[in-house]
Residue frames as qw, qx, qy, qz and C-alpha x, y, z in Angstrom:
[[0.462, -0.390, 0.326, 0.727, -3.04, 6.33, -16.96],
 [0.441, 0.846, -0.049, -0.296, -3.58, 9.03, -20.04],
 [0.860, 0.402, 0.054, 0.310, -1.86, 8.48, -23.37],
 [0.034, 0.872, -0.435, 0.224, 1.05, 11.15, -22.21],
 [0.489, -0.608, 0.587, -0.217, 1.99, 9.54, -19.08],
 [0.932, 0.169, 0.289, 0.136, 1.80, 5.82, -21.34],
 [0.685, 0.669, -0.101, 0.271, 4.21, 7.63, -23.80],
 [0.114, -0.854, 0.436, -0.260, 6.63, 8.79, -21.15],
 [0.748, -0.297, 0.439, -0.398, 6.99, 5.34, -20.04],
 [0.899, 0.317, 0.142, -0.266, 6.96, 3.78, -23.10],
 [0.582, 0.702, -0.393, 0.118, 10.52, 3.44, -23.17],
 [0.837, -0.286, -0.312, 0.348, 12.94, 0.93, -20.71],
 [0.611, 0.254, -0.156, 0.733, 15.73, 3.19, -21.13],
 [0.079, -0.541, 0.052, -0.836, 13.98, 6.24, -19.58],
 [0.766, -0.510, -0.246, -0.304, 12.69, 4.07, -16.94],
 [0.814, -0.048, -0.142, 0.561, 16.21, 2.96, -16.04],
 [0.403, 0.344, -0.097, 0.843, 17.50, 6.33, -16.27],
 [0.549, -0.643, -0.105, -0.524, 14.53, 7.48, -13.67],
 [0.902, -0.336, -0.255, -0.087, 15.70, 4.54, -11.48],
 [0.690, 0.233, -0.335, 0.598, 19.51, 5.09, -11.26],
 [0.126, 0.501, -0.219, 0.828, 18.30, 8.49, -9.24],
 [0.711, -0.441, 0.065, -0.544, 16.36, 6.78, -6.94],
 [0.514, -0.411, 0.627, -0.417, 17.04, 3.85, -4.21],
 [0.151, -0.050, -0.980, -0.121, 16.98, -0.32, -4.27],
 [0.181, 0.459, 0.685, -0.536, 13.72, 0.17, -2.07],
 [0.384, 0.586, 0.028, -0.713, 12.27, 2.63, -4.64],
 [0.423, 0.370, -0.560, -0.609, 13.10, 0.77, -7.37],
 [0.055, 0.167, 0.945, -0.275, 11.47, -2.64, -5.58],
 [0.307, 0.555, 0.614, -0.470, 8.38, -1.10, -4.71],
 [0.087, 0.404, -0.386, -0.825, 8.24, 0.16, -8.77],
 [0.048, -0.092, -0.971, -0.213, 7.19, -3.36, -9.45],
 [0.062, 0.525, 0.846, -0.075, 3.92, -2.50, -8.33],
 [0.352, 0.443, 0.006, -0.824, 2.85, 0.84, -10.01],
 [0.816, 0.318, 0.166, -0.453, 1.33, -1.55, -12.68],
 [0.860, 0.099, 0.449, 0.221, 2.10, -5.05, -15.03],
 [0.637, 0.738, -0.082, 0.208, 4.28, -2.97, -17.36],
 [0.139, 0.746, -0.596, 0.262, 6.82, -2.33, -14.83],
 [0.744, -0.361, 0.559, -0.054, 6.72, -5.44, -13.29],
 [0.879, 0.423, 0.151, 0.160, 7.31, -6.85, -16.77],
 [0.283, 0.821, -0.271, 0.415, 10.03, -4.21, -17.43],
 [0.188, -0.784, 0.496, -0.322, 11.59, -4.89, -14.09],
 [0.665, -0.401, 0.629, 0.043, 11.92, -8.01, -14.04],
 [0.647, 0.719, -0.251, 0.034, 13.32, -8.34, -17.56],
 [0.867, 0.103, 0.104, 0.477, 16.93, -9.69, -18.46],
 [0.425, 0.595, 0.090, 0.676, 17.46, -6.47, -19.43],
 [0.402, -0.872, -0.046, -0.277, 16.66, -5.11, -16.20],
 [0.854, -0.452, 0.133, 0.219, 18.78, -7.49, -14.17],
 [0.707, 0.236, -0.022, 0.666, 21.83, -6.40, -16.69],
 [0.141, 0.697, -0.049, 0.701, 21.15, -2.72, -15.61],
 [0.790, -0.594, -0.028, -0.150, 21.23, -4.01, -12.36],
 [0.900, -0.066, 0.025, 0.430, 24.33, -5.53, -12.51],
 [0.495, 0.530, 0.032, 0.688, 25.60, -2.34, -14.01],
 [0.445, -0.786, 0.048, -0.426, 24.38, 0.06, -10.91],
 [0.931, -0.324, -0.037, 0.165, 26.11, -2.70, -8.78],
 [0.648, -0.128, -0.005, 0.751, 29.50, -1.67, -10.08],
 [0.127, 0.690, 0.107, 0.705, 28.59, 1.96, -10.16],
 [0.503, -0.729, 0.092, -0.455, 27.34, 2.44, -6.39],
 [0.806, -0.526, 0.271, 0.023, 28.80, -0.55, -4.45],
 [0.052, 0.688, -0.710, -0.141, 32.20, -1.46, -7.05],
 [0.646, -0.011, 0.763, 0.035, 31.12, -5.09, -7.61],
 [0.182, 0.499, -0.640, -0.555, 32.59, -5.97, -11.03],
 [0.716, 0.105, 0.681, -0.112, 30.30, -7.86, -13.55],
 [0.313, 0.004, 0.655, 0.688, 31.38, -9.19, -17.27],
 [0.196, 0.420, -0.140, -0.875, 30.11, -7.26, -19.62],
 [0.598, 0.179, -0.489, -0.609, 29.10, -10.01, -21.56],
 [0.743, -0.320, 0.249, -0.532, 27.13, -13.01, -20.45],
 [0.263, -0.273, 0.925, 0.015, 29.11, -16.49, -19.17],
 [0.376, 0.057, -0.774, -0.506, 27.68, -19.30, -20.96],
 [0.577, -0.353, -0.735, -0.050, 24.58, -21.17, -19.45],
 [0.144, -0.325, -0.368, 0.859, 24.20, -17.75, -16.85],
 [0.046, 0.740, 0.598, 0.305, 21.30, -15.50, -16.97],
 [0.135, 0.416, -0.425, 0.792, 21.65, -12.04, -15.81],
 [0.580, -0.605, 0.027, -0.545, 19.06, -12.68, -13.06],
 [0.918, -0.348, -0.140, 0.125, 20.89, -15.24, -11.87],
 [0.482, 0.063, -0.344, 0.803, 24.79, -13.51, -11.73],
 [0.300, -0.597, 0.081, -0.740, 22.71, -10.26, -10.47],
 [0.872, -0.366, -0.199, -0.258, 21.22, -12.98, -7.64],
 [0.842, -0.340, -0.316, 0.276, 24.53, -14.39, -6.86],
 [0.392, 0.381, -0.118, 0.829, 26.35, -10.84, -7.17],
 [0.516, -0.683, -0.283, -0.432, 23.93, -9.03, -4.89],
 [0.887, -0.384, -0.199, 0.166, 25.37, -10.84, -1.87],
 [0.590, -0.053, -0.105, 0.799, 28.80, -9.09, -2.27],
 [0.081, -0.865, -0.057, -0.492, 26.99, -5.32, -2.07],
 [0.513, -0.852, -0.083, -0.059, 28.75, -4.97, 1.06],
 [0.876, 0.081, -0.124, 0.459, 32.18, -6.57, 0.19],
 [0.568, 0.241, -0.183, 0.765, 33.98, -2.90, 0.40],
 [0.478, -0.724, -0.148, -0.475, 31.88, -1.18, 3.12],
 [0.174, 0.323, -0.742, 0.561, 34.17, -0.69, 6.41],
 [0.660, -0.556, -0.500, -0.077, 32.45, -3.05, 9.32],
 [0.350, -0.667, 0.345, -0.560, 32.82, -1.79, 12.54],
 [0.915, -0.292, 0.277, -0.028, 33.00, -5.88, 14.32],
 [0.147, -0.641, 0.738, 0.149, 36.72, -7.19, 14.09],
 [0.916, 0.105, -0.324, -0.212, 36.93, -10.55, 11.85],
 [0.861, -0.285, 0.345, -0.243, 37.85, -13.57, 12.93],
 [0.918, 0.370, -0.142, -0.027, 39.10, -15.38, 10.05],
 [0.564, -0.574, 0.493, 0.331, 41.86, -17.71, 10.26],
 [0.763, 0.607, -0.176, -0.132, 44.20, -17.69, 7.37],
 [0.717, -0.411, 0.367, 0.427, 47.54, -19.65, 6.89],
 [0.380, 0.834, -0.380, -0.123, 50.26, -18.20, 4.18],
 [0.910, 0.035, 0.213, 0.355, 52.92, -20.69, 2.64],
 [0.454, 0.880, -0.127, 0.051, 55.83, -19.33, 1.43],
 [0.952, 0.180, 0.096, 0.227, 58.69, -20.36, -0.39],
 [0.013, 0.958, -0.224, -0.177, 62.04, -18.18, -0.31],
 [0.901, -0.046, 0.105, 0.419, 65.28, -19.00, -2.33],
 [0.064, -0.930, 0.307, 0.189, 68.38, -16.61, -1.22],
 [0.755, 0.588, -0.111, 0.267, 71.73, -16.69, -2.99],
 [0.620, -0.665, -0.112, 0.402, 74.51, -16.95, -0.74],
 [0.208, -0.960, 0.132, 0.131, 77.10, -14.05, -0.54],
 [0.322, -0.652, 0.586, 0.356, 79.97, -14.17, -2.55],
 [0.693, 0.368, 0.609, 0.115, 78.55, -16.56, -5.44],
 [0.345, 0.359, -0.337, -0.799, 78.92, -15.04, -8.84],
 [0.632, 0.440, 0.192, -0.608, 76.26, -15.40, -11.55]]
């Protein structure tokens, strides 16, 4: 790599801002153009700009600021899993559910 192509690089933020225009697959296989972006991509700081993409492309909503005793690689890890949550399936669910519900009517003619 020449000292240009190191200086173009030589910032996260422009690396991120390369990545948002490209694919999960593309930005996977990034990890191995060399030990700066594997460092850079798998960063804390990565996994928050993960998290952000997440609720840009797929609508999965993560706090802005980090729960206590959470890492972002780990809510990114367990958020990840819901990428599909508002994508229309095509197979009919199954799921039983049971509603409760509680109704109190005022009879006719009562006053208040």
């Amino acid at each position: 790599m020449n000292e240009q192509t190191e200086l173009v690089f030589a910032d996260e933020g422009i690396l991120f801002l390369i990545l948002s225009f490209a694919g999960g697959q593309s930005t996977s296989k990034c990890i191995f153009l060399s030990k700066w972006h594997q460092d850079t991509l798998t960063s804390e700081e990565s996994f928050k700009w993960r998290l952000e993409r997440l609720h840009i492309e797929k609508g999965i909503y993560s706090p802005s600021r980090l729960p206590p005793k959470t890492s972002w690689k780990s809510l990114y890890l367990e958020l990840i899993k819901r990428q599909s949550l508002w994508e229309k399936t095509s197979s009919v669910s199954t799921h039983k559910f049971n509603i409760q519900v509680s109704a109190r009517f005022k009879p006719k003619g009562l006053a208040s």
